[in-house]
N, C-alpha and C positions, 0 to 999 in steps of 0.2 A: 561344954566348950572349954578347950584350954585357954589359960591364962597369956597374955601376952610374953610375958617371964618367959617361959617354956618357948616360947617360938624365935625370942632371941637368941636362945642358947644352942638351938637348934639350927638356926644358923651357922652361929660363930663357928660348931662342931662338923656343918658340912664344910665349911669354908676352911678349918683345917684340914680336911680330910683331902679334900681340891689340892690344896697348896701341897701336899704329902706326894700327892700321886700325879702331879700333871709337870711337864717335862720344864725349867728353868727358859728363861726367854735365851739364854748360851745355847741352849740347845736348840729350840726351835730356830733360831737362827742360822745355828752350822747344819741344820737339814736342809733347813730352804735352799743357804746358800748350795748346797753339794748337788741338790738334784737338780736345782736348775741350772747351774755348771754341766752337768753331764748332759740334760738334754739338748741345752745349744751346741754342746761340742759334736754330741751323737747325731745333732743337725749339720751341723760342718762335715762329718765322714759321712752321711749320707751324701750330700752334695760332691764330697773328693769321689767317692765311689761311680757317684753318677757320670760324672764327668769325664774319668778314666773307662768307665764302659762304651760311653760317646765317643771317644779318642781311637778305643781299639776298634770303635765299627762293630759291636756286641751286640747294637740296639739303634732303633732308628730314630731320629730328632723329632721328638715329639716336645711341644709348649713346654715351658720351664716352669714349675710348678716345686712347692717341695713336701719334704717331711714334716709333719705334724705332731705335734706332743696333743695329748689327749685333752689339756686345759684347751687349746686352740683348735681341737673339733668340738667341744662342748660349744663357744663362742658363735661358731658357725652352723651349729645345728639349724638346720630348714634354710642353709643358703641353697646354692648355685651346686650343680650335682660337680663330683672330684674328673677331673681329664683325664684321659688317657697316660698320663705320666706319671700320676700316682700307680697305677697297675703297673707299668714296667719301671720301677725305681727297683734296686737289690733290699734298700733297707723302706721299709714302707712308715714304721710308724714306731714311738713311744709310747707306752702306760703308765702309769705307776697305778704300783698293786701294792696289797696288803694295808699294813696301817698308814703308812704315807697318803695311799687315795682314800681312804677315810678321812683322814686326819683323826686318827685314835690314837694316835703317841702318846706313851706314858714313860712317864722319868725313868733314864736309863734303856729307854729301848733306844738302840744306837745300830742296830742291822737292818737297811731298808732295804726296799726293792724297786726292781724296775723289770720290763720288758721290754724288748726288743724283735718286733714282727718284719719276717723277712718275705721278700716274693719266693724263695723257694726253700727247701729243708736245710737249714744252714749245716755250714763242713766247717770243717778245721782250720782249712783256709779262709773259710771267709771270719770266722772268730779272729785269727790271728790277722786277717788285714784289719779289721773294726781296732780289737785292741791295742796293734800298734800306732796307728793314725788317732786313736783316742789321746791316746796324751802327748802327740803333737797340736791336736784341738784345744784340748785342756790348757796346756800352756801357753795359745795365743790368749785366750780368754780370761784367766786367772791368773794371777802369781801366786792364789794356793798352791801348794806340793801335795802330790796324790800318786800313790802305791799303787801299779794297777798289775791285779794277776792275771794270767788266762786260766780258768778250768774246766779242761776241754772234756772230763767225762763228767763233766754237768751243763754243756752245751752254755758256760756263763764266762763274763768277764766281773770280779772282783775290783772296786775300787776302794781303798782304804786311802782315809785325810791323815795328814803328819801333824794336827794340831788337835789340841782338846776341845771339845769331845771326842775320843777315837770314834770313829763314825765307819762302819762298814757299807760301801753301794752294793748288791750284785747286781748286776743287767744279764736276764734269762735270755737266749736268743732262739726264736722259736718262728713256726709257721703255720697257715693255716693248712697248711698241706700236711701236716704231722697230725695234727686234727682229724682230718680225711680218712689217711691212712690208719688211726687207730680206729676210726668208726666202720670204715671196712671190715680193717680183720677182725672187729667185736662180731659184725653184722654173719660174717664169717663164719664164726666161729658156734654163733649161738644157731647156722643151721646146721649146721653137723653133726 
């Protein structure tokens, strides 16, 4: 049996090891703050969106209901089944993916992600309605200042903070329909 000695020291050496690799509480902080910025806002252009499709007569008045970040269908797991309004919204839902929905940030990782699931295969225009309306959202919300690109042959909108930590967002805009269509042409492809 080892000594107690040894199991202090063993310690003290993970706990430097911790403090070396895990992100400063500045950091976790300006993540927090950034993506839940963008998820309320990305909930504001869902609802500007919805609204203006109602207006043009696109879609019929179905109960008002909204957008959901993925924290807020975990909560409601084994509620009340989604209306019919969830299914015709253009923007249906947020994720966060990668280390963010982990939570495995490590010091220095400063590029998050996010997704963005639409009701049909997102276009160019509908990227560029999101990402203009995004940072008129952003702006009622915060008085942070935020960089925001379109990159439309990655189907993303880039969000970059103007304060330290430089913090990169991308929000992927995707569908289950893109899904679909690649499992087709795989299914496709592998009888040919």
């Amino acid at each position: 049996m080892r000594p107690m000695r040894i199991f202090v020291n063993d310690d003290r050496h993970v706990m430097t090891k911790h403090s070396a690799v895990y992100p400063t509480q500045e950091e976790l902080t300006a993540v927090q703050n950034m993506v839940s910025h963008t998820e309320r806002a990305l909930k504001a252009v869902s609802d500007w969106i919805n609204e203006q499709e109602k207006g043009s007569g696109e879609q019929p008045e179905p109960p008002p209901e909204t957008m959901e970040t993925a924290a807020e269908e975990e909560n409601k797991e084994g509620s009340e089944p989604k209306t019919t309004e969830h299914l015709t919204r253009t923007l249906r839902g947020v994720m966060r993916v990668g280390l963010v929905a982990k939570g495995l940030l490590l010091k220095g990782d400063l590029d998050l992600e996010l997704v963005l699931l639409c009701k049909e295969k997102p276009t160019t225009g509908l990227l560029e309605k999101v990402a203009d309306n995004l940072g008129v959202q952003l702006a009622t919300i915060t008085e942070d200042k935020y960089e925001i690109i379109q990159s439309i042959s990655e189907a993303a909108i880039i969000i970059k903070n103007t304060k330290e930590p430089p913090l990169t967002l991308t929000i992927h805009l995707t569908s289950p329909v893109v899904r679909e269509e690649m499992e087709k042409m795989l299914a496709g492809g592998m009888e040919g």
